[in-house]
VEXVEX-15736 format. One line per field, with one value per atom (N, C-alpha, C): x, y, z; atom name; residue number from 0; residue in three letters. Coordinates in Angstrom, 1 decimal. Atoms other than C-alpha are relative to their C-alpha. Last residue first. Example, Ala and Ser with C-alpha at 12.3 -4.5 7.8 and 13.67 -1.06 7.14 Angstrom:
2
X: [-0.9, 13.7, -0.8, 0.9, 12.3, 0.9]
Y: [-1.1, -1.1, 1.1, -1.2, -4.5, 1.2]
Z: [0.0, 7.1, 0.8, 0.0, 7.8, 0.0]
atom: [N, CA, C, N, CA, C]
n: [1, 1, 1, 0, 0, 0]
res: [SER, SER, SER, ALA, ALA, ALA]
***
This chain:
168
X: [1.0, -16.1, -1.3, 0.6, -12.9, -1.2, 1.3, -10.2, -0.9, 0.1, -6.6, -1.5, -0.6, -5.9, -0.6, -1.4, -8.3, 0.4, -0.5, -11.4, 2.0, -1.5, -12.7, 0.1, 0.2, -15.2, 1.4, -1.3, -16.0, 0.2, 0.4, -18.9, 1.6, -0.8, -18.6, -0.3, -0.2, -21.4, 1.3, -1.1, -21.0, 0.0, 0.5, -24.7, 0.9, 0.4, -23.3, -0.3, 1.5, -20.9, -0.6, 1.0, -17.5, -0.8, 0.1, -15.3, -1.5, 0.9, -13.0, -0.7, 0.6, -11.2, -1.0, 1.4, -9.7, -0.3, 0.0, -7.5, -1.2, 1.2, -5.9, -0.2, 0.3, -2.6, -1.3, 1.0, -2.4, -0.4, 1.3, -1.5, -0.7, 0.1, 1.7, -1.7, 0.9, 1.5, -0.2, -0.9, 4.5, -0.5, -0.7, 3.0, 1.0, 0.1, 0.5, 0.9, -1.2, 2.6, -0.7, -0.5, -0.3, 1.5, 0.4, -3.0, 1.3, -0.7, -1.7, -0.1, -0.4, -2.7, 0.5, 1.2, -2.6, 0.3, -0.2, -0.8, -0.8, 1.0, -0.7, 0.5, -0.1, 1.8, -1.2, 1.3, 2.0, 0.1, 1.0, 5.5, -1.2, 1.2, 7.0, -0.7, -0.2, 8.8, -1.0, 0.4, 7.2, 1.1, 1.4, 6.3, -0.1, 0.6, 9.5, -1.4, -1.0, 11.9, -1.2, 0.5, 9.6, 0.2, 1.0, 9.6, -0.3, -0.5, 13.5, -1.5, -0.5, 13.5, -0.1, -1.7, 14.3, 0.0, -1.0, 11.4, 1.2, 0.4, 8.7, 1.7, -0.7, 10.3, -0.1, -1.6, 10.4, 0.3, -0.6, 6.2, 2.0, 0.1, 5.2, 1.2, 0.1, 6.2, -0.5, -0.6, 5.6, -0.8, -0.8, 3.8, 1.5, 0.3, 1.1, 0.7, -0.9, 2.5, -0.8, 0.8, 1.9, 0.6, -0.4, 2.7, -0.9, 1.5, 1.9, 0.8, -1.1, 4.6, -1.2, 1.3, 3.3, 0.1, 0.0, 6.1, -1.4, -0.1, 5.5, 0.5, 0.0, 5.9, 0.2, -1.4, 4.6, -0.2, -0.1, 2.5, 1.2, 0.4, 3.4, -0.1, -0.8, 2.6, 0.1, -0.4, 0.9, 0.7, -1.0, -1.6, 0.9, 0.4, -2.4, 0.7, 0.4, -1.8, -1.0, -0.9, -0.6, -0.9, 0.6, -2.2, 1.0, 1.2, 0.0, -0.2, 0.0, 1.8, -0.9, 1.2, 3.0, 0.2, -0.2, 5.8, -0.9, 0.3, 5.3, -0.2, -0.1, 6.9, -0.2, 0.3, 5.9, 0.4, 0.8, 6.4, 0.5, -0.2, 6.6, -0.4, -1.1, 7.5, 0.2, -1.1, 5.7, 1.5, -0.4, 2.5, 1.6, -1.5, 2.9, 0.3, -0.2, -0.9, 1.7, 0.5, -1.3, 0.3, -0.9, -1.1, -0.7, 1.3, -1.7, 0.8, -0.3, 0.1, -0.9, 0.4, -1.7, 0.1, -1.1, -1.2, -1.3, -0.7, -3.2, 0.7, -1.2, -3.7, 0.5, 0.3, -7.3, 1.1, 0.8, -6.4, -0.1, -1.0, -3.8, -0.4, -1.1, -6.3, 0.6, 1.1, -8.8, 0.7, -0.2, -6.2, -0.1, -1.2, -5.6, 0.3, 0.1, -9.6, 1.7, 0.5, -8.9, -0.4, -0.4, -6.4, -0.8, -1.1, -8.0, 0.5, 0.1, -11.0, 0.5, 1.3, -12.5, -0.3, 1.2, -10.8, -0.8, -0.4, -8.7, -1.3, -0.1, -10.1, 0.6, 0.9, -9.6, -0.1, 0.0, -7.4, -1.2, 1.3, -6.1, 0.1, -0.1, -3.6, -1.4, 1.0, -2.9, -0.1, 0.3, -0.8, -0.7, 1.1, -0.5, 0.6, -0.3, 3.0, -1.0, -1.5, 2.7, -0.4, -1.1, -1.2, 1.7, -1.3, -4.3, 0.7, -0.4, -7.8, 1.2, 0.0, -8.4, 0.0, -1.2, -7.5, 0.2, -0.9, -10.7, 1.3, 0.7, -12.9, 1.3, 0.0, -10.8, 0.0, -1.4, -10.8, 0.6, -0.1, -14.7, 1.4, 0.2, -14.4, 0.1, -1.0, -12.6, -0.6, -1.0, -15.0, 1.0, 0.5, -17.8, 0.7, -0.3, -16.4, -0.1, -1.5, -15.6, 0.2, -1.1, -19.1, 1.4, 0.7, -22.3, 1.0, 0.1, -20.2, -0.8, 0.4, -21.5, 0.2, 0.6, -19.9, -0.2, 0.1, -18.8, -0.9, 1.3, -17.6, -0.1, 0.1, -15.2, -1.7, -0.2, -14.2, -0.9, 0.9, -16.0, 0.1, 1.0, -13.2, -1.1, -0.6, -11.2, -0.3, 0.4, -13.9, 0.9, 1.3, -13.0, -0.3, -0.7, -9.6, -1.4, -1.5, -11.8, 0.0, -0.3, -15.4, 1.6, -0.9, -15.7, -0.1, 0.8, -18.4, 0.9, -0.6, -17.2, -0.4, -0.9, -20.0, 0.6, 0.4, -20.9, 0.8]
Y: [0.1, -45.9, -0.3, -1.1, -46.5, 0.0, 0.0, -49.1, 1.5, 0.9, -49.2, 0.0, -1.2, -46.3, -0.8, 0.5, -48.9, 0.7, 1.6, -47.2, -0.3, 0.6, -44.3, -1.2, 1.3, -41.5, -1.1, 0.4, -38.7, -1.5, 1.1, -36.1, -0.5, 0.9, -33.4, -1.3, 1.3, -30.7, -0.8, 0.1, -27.2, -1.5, -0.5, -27.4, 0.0, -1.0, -27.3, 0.6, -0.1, -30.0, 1.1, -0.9, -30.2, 0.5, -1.2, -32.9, 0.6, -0.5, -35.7, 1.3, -1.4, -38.1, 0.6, -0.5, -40.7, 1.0, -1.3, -43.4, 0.6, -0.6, -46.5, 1.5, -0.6, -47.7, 0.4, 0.5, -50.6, 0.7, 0.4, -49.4, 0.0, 1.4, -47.3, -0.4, 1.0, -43.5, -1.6, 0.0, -42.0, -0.6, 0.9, -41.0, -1.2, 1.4, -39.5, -1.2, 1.2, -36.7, -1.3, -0.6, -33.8, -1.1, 0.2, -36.0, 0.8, 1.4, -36.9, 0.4, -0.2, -33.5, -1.2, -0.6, -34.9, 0.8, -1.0, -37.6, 0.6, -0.7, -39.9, 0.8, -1.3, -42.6, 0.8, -0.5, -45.4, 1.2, -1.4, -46.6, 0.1, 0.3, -49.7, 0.6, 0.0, -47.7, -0.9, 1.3, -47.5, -0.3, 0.8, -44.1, -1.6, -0.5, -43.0, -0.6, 1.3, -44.3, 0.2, 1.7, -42.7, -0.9, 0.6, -39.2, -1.5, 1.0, -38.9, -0.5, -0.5, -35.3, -1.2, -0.6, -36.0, 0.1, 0.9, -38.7, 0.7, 0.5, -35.9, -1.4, -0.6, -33.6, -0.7, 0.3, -36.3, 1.4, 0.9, -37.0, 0.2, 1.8, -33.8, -0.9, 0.5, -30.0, -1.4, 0.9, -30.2, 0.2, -0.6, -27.1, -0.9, -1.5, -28.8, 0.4, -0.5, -32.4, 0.9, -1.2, -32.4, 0.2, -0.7, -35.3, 0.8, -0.7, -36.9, 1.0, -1.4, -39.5, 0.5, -0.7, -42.1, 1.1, -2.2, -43.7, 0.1, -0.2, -47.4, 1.7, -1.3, -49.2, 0.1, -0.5, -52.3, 1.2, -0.7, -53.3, 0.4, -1.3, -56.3, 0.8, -1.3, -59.6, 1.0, -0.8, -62.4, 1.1, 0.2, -61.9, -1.1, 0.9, -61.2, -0.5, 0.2, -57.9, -1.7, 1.1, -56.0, -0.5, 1.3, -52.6, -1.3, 1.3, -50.2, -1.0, 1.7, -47.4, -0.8, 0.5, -44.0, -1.6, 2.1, -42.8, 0.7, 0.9, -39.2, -1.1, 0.9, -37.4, -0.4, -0.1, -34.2, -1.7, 1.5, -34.1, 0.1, 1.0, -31.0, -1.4, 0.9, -28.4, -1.3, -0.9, -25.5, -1.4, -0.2, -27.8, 0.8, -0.4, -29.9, 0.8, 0.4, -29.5, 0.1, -1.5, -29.6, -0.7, -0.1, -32.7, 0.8, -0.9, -31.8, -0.6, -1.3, -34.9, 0.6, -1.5, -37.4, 1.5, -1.2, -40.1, 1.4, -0.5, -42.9, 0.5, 0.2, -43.9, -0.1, 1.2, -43.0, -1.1, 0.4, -40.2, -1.4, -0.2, -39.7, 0.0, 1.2, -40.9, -0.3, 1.4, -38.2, -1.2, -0.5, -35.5, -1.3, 0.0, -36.6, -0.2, 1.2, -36.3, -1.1, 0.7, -33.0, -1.3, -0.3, -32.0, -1.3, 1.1, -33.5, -0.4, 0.4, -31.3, -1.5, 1.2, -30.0, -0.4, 0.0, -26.4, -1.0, -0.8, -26.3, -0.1, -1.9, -28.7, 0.3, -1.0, -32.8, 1.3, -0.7, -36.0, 1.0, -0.5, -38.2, 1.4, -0.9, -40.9, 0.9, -0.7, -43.2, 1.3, -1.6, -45.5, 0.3, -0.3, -48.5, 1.3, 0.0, -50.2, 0.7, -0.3, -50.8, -0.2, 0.7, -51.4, 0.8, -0.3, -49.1, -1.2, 0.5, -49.9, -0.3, 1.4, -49.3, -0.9, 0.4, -45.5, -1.3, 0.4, -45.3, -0.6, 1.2, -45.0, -0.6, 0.6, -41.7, -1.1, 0.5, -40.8, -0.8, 1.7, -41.1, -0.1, 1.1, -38.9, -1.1, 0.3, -36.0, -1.6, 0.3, -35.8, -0.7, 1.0, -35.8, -0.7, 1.4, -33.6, -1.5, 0.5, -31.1, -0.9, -1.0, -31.4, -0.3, -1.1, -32.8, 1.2, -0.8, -35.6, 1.3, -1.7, -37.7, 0.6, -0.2, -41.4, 1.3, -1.7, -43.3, 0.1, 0.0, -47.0, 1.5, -1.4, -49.0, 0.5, -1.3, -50.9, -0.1, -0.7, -53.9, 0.9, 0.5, -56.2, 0.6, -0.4, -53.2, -0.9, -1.1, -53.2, 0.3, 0.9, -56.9, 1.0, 0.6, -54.8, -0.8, 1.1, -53.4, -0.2, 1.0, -51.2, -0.4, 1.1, -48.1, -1.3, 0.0, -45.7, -0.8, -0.5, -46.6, 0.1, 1.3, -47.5, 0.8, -0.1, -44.4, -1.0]
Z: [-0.7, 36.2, -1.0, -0.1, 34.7, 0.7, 0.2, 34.8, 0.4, 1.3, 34.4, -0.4, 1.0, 37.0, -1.0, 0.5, 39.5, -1.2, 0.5, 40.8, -0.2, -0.2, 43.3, -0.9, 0.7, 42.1, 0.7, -0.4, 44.3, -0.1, 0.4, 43.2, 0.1, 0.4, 45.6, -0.5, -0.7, 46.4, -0.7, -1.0, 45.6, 0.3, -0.5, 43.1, 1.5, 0.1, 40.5, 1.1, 0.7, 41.0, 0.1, -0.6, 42.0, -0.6, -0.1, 41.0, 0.8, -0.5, 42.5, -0.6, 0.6, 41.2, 0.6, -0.3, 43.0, -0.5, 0.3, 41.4, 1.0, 0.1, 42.5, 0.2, -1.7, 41.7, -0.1, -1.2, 39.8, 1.0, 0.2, 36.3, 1.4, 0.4, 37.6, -0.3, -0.5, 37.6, -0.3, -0.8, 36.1, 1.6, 0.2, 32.7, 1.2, 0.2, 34.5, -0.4, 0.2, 35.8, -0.1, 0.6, 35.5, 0.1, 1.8, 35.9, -0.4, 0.8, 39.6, -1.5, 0.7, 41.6, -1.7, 0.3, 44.3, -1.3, 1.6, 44.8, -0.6, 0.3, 48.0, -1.2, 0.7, 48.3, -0.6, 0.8, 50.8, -0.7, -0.8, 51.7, -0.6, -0.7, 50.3, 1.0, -1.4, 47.7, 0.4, 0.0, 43.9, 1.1, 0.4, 44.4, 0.2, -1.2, 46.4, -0.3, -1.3, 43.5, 1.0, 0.3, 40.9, 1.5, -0.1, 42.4, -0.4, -0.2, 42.5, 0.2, -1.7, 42.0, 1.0, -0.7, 38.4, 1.2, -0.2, 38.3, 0.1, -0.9, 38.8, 0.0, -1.2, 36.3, 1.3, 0.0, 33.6, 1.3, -0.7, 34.9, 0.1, 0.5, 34.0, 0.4, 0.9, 34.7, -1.5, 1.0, 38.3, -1.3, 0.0, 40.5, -0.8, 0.5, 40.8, -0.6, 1.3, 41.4, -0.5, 0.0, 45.5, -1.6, 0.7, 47.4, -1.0, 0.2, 50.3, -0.6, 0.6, 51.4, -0.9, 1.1, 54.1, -1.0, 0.0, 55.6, -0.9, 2.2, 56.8, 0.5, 0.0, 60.7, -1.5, 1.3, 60.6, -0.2, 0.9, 63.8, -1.0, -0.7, 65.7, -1.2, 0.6, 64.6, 0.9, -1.4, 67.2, -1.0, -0.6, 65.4, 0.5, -1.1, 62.3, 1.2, 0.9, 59.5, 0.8, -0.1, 62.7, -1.3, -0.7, 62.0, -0.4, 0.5, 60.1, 1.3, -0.2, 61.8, -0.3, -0.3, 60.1, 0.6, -0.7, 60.0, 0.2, -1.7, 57.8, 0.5, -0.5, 54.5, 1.5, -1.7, 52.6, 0.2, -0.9, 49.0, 1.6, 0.7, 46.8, 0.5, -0.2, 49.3, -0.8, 0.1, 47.9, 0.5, 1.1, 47.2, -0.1, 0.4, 49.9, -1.1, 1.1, 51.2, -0.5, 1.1, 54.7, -1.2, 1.1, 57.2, -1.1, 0.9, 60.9, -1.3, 0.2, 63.4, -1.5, -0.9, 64.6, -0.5, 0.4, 61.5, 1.4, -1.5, 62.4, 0.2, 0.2, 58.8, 1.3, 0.0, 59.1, -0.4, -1.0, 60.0, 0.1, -1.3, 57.3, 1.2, 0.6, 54.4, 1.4, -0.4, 56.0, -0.4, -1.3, 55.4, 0.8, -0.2, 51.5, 1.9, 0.1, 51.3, 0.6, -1.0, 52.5, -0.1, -1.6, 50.7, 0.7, 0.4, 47.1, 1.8, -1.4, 48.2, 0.3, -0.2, 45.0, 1.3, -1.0, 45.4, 0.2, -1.2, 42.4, 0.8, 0.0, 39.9, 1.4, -0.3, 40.3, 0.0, 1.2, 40.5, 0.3, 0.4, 43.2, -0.5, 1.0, 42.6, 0.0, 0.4, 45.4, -0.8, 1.4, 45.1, -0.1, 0.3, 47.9, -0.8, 1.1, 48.5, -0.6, 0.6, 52.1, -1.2, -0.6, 52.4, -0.2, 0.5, 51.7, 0.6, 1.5, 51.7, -0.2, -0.5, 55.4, -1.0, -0.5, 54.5, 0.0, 1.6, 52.3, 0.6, 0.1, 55.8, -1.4, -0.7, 56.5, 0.0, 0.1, 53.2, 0.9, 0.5, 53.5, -0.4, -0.6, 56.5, -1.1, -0.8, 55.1, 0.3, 0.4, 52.4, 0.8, 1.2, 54.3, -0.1, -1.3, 56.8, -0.2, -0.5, 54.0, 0.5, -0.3, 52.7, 0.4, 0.0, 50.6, 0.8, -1.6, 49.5, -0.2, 0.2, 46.8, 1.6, -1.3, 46.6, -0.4, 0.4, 43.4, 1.2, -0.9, 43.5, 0.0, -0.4, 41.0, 0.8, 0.4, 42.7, -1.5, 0.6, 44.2, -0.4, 0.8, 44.9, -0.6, 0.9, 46.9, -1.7, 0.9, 48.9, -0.9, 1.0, 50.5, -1.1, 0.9, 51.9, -0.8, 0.4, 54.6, -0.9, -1.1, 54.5, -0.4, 1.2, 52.5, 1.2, 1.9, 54.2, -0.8, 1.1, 57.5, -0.8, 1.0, 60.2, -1.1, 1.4, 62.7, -0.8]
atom: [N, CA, C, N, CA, C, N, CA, C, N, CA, C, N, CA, C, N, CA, C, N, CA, C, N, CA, C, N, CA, C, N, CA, C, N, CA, C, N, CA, C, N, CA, C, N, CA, C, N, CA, C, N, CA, C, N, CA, C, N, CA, C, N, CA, C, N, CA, C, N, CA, C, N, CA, C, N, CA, C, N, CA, C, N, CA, C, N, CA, C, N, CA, C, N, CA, C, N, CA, C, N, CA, C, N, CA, C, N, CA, C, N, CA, C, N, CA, C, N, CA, C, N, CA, C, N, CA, C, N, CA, C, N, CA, C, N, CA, C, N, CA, C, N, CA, C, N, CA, C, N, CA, C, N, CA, C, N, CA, C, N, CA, C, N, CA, C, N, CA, C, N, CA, C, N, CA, C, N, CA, C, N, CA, C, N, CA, C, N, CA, C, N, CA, C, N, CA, C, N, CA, C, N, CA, C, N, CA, C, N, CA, C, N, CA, C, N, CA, C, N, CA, C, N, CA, C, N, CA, C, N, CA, C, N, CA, C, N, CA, C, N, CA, C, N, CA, C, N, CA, C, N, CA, C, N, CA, C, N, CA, C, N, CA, C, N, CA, C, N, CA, C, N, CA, C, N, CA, C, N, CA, C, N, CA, C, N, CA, C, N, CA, C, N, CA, C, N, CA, C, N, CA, C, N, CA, C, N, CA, C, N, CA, C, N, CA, C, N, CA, C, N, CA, C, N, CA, C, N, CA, C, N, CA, C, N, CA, C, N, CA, C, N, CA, C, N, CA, C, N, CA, C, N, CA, C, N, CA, C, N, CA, C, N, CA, C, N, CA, C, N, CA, C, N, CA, C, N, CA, C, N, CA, C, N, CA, C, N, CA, C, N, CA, C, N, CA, C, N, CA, C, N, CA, C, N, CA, C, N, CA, C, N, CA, C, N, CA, C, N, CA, C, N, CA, C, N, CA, C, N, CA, C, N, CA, C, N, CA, C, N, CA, C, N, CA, C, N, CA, C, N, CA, C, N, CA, C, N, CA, C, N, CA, C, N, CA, C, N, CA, C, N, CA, C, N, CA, C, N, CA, C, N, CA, C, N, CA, C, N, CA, C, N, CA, C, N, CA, C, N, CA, C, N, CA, C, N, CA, C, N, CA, C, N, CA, C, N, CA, C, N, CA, C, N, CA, C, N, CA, C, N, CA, C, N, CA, C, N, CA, C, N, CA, C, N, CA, C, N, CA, C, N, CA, C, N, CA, C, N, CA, C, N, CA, C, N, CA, C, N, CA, C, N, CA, C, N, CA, C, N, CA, C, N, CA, C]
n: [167, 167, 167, 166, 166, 166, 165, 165, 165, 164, 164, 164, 163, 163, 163, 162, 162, 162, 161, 161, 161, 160, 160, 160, 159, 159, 159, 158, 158, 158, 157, 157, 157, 156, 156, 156, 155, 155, 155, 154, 154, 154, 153, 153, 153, 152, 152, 152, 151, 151, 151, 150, 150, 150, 149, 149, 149, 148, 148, 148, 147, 147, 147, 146, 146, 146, 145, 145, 145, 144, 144, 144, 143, 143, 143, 142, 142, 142, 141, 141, 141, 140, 140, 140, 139, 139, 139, 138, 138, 138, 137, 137, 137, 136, 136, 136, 135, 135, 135, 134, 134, 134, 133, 133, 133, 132, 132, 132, 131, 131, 131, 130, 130, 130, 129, 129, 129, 128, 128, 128, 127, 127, 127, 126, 126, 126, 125, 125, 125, 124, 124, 124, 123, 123, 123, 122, 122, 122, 121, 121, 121, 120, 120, 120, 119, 119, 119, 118, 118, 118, 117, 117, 117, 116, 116, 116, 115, 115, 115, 114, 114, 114, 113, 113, 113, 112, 112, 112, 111, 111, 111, 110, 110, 110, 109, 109, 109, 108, 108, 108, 107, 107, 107, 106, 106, 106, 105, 105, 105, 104, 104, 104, 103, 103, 103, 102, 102, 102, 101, 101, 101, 100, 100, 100, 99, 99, 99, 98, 98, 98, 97, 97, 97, 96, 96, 96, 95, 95, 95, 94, 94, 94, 93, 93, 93, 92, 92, 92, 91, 91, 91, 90, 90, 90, 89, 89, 89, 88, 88, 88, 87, 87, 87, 86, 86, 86, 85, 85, 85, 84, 84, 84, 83, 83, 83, 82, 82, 82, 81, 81, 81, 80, 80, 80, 79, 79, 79, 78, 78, 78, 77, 77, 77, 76, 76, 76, 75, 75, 75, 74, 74, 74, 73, 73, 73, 72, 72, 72, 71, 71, 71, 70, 70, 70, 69, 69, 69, 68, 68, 68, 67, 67, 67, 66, 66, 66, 65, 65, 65, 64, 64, 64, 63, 63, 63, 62, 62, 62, 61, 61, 61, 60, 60, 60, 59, 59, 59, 58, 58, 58, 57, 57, 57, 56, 56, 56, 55, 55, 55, 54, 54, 54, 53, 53, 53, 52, 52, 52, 51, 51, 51, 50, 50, 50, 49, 49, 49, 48, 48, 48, 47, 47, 47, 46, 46, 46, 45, 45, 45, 44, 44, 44, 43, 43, 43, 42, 42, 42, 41, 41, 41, 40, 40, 40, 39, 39, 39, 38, 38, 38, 37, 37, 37, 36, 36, 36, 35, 35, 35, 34, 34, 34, 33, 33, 33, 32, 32, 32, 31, 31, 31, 30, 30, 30, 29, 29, 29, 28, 28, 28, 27, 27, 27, 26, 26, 26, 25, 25, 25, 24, 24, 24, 23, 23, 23, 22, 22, 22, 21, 21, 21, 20, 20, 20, 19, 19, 19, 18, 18, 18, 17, 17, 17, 16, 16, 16, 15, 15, 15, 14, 14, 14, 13, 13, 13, 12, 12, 12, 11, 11, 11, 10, 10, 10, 9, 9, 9, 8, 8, 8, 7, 7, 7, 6, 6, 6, 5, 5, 5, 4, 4, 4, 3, 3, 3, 2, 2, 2, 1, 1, 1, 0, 0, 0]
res: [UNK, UNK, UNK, UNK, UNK, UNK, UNK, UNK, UNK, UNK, UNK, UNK, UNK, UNK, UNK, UNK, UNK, UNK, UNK, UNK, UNK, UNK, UNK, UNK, UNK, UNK, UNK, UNK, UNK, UNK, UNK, UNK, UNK, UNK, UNK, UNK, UNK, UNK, UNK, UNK, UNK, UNK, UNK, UNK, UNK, UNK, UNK, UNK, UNK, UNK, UNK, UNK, UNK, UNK, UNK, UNK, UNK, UNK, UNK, UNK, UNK, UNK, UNK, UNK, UNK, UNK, UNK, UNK, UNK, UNK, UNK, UNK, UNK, UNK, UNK, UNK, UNK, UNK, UNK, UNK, UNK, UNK, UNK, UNK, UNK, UNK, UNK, UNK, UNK, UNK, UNK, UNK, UNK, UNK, UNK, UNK, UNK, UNK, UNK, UNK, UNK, UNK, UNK, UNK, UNK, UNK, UNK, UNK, UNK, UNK, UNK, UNK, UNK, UNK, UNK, UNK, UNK, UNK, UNK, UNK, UNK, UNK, UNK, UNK, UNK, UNK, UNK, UNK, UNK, UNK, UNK, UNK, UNK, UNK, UNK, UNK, UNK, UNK, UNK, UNK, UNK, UNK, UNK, UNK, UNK, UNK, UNK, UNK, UNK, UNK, UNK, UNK, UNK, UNK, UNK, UNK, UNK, UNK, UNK, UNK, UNK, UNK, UNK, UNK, UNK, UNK, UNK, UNK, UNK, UNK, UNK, UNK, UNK, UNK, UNK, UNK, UNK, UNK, UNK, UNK, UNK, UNK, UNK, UNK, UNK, UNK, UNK, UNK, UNK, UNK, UNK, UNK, UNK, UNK, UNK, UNK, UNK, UNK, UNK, UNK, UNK, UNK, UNK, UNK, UNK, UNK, UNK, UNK, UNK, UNK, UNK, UNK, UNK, UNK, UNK, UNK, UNK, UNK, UNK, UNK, UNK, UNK, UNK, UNK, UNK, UNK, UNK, UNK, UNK, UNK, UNK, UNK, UNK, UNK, UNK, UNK, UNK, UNK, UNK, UNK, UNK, UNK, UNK, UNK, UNK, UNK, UNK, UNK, UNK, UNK, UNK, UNK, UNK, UNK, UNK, UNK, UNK, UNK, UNK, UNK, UNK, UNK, UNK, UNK, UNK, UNK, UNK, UNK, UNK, UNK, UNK, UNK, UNK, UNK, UNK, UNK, UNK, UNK, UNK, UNK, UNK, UNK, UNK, UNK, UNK, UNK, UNK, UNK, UNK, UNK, UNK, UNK, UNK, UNK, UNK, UNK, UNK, UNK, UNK, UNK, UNK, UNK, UNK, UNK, UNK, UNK, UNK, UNK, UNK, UNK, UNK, UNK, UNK, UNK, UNK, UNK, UNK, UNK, UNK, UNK, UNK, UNK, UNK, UNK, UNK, UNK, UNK, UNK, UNK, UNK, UNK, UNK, UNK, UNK, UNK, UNK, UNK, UNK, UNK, UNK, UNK, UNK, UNK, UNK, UNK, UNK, UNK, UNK, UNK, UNK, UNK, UNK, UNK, UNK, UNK, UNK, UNK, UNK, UNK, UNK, UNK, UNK, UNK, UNK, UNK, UNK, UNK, UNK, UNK, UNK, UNK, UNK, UNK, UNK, UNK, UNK, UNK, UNK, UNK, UNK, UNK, UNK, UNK, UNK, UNK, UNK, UNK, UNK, UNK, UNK, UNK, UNK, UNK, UNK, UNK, UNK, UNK, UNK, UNK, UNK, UNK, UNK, UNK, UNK, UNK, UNK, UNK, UNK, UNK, UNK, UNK, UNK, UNK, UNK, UNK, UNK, UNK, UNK, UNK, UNK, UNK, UNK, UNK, UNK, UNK, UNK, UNK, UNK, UNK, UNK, UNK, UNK, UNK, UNK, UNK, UNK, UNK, UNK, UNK, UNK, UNK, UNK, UNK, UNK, UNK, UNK, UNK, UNK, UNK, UNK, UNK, UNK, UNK, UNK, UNK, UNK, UNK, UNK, UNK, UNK, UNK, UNK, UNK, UNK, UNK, UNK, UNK, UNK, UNK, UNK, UNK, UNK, UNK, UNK, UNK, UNK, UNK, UNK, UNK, UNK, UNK, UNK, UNK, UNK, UNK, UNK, UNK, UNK, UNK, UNK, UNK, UNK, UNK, UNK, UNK, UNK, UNK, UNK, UNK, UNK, UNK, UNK, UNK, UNK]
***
């Protein structure tokens, strides 16, 4: 099955809107989304309880080559996992990153996110997931990219991706 996002080219054609009809969906186009990201990537995704932040979140870390299970951090706040990036050309060898998958629920706004040292970790050369993001925008840089996701009448997923600065 061909990825629903292709490589780095697709980050020229943002903004792009997909309709999932389910979890696997979901999961998968995070999967395909993954091949977007580099060291320093910001991802900010937005949306009601139950859209399917997670699981897009999941599908990131698949497609990340992350084995291990990754849940939601709401109680822990941010989660951290080595991950290994593809060689960029070769003869390289892969670059090892962290992947940090965070969870601002349960954050007051961005001055709570930077007390627990969320900035430093954001703008890190790790990749950063963020679910939840609207509630510490201030604390979101321009360039990270956004995904919003809601849920339509009819359960399905509408699942927007552009640049924080721009809209759909």
């Amino acid at each position: 099955m061909e990825p629903l996002i292709q490589p780095a080219s697709s980050l020229t054609s943002l903004p792009v809107s997909f309709l999932s009809s389910s979890p696997e969906e979901t999961f998968s186009l995070g999967e395909s989304f993954a091949s977007l990201l580099t060291k320093g990537s910001i991802v900010a995704l937005g949306g009601p309880l139950g859209a399917g932040k997670t699981c897009f979140a999941q599908g990131i870390a698949k497609g990340l080559g992350l084995a291990e299970a990754v849940t939601s951090p709401t109680y822990p706040i941010i989660c951290e996992y080595e991950i290994f990036l593809p060689a960029v050309a070769p003869p390289a060898a892969p670059a090892t990153a962290v992947l940090y998958h965070i969870d601002a629920y349960r954050l007051n706004g961005s001055e709570d996110f930077t007390a627990i040292g969320g900035d430093d970790i954001i703008l890190s050369d790790g990749i950063s997931l963020i679910e939840w993001s609207e509630r510490i925008e201030d604390s979101i840089p321009p360039e990270s990219l956004r995904v919003d996701i809601e849920i339509s009448k009819d359960n399905k997923r509408q699942i927007r991706i552009y640049r924080k600065g721009g809209g759909i």
